[in-house]
N, C-alpha and C positions, 0 to 999 in steps of 0.2 A: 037428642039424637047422638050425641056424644058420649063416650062410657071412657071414663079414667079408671086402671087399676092398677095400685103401685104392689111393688113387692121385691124382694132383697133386702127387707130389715132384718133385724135379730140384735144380739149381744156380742160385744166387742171391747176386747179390752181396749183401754188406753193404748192412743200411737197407732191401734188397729187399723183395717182397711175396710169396706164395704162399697155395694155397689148396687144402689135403689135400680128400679126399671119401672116407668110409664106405658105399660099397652091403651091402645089406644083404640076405638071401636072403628077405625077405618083411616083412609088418608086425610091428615085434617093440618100437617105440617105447613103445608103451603100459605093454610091461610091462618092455623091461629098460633100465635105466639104461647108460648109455652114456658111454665117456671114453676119452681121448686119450694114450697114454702114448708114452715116446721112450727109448732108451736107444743113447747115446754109447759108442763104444768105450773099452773097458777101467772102465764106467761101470755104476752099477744102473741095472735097469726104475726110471722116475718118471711117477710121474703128472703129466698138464702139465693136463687138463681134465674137468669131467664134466659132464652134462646128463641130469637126473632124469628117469625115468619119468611121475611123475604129476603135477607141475607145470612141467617146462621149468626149474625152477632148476639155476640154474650154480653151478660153483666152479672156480678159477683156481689153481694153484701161482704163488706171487708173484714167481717169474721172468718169466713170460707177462702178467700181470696189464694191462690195459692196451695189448697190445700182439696179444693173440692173442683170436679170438673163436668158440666152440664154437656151433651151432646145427644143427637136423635140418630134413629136409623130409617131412615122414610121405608126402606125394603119390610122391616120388620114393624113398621106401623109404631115402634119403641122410642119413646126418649130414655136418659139415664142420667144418672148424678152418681159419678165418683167419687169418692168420697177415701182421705187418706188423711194419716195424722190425727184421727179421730181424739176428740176431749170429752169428758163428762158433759162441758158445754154444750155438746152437741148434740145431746142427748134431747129428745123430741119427738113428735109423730110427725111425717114427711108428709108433706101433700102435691099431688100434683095437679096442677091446674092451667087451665086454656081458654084464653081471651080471644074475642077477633076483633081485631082495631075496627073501630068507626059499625062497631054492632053492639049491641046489647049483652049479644048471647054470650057465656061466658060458662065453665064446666071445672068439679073439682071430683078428685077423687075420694077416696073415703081414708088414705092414707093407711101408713104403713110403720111399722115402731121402732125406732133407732135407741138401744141401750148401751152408753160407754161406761165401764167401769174404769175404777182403777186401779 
C-alpha cells in the first residue's frame, strides 16, 4: 500500500550540489521511519541516511556526515536528501526506503541515479 518515488538525480560535477526527493503515496511519516540508501556498481546496498518516525532524529553513515542532509515535509508527503560536496564516491543509485518498527511491513523505491564526475 505504500508507493516510494525518488527523483532529483542526474550528473554533477565534482564539489556539485543535488537534491534527491521521496514522494510518498500518502501520510506514512508518523509511523514509518525512513532512509536513504545507494548502491555503486559491483558495490552492497548502504545505508547513507535515516530520519525516525517519532522524533525527526537523524543518523548519517560517516561518509555523508557533514556533507549530506536527510529531512521530510509531512505537508508535501516528501522526504529529501541534500546532498552537497558531491565526490565520484558518491556516485550510486539512491534508494529510498520505509520500515515500520515492530512490523514486518517494510517498502523501497525503485531509486534514482546520482553521477559525479570529475
Amino acid at each position: 500500500q505504500v508507493h516510494l518515488v525518488e527523483s532529483g538525480g542526474g550528473l554533477v560535477q565534482s564539489g556539485g550540489s543535488l537534491r534527491l526527493a521521496c514522494a510518498t503515496s500518502g501520510s506514512i511519516f508518523s509511523i514509518y521511519n525512513m532512509h536513504w540508501y545507494r548502491q555503486a556498481p559491483g558495490k552492497q546496498r548502504e545505508l547513507v541516511a535515516s530520519i525516525s518516525s517519532y522524533d525527526n532524529f537523524t543518523t548519517y553513515d560517516e561518509s555523508v556526515k557533514g556533507r549530506f542532509t536527510i529531512s521530510r515535509d509531512v505537508a508535501k508527503n516528501t522526504m529529501y536528501l541534500q546532498m552537497t560536496n558531491l565526490t565520484p564516491e558518491d556516485t550510486a543509485v539512491y534508494y529510498c526506503y520505509a520500515n515500520r518498527p515492530g512490523w514486518l511491513n517494510d517498502y523501497w523505491g525503485l531509486g534514482t541515479q546520482v553521477t559525479v564526475s570529475s
